[in-house]
N, C-alpha and C positions, 0 to 999 in steps of 0.2 A: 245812360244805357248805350252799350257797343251794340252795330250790327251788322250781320253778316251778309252779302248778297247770294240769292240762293239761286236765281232766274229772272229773267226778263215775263211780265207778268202774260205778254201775250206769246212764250212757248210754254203757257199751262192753256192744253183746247177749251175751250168754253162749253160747260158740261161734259168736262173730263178730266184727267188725270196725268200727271205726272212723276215718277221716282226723281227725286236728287239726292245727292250724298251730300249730308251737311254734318259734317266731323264736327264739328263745334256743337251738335244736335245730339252724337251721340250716336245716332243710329239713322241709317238712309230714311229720308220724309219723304209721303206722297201729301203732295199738292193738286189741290180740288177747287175747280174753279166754277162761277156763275156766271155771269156775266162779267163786273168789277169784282165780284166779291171771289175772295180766296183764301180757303182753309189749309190748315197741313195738319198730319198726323204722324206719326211714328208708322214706319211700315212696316207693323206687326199687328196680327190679329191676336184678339184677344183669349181667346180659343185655345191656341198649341202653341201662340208665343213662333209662329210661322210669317212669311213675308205675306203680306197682303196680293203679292205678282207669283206667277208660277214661272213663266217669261220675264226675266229680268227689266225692270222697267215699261212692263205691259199690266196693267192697270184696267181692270175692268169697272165701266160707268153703267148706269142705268139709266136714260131719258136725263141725264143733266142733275138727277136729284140724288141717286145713292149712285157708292162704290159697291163692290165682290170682293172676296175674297172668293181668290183662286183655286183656293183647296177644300171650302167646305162652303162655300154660295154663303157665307154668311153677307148681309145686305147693309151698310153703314150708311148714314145721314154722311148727306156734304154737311151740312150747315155744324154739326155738334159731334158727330162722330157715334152717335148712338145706333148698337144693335139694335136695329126694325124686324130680324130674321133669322131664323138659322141657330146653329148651335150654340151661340156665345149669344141669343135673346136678352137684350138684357144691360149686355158690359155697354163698353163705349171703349175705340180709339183712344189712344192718350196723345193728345192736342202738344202741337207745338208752337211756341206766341210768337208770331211773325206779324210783318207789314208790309203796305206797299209803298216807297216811299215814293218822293215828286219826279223823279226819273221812271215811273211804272216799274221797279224791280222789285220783284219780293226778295225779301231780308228779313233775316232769323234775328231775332230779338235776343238778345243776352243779357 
C-alpha cells in the first residue's frame, strides 16, 4: 500500500477541522481531529453534492464532536461521518482511509 502525506497531524486543531487538496483523493478532504484520533471525509455534503466550507478551507466544528455544513447546518459525527441533523438526516460523509504515520503526518492511503 502507497501513501500520500496530506499534513502534519498537529496543523489539524484539536476538535476541529481542516480542508487539504489531496489529488490522489480525488476531491479536497476535510480532516477532523480529537485529540490523536483523526478522520477525513470528502468535502462534500451529502445533500446538493456542495463543499462542506462556504469560506474556502473554513470548516465549521461543534464542541470538538460534529462538523456544519456551511450551507444547510447539516451536523456530521467526527468519529463515522454520519448525518445527526439537518436535511441529509440520515446519509453519512464518504470516508477517506488515511493514517497517521511514525512521523505524526497524516497520509492518504492508496
Amino acid at each position: 500500500m502507497s501513501t500520500t502525506p496530506l499534513c502534519a497531524l498537529a496543523d489539524v486543531p484539536d476538535g476541529g477541522a481542516r480542508v487539504v487538496d489531496a489529488t490522489a483523493a480525488g476531491v479536497p478532504v476535510v480532516l477532523v481531529r480529537r485529540g490523536e484520533q483523526v478522520w477525513a471525509y470528502a468535502n462534500r455534503c451529502p445533500h446538493f453534492s456542495v463543499p462542506l466550507d462556504f469560506e474556502p478551507g473554513d470548516v465549521l466544528c461543534y464542541r470538538g464532536q460534529v462538523l456544519m455544513c456551511a450551507h444547510h447546518s447539516a451536523l456530521f459525527r467526527f468519529e463515522d461521518g454520519h448525518c445527526i441533523e439537518g436535511p441529509c438526516a440520515g446519509a453519512s460523509l464518504d470516508a477517506v482511509e488515511i493514517a497517521v504515520d511514525d512521523d505524526a503526518w497524516v497520509v492518504l492511503n492508496r
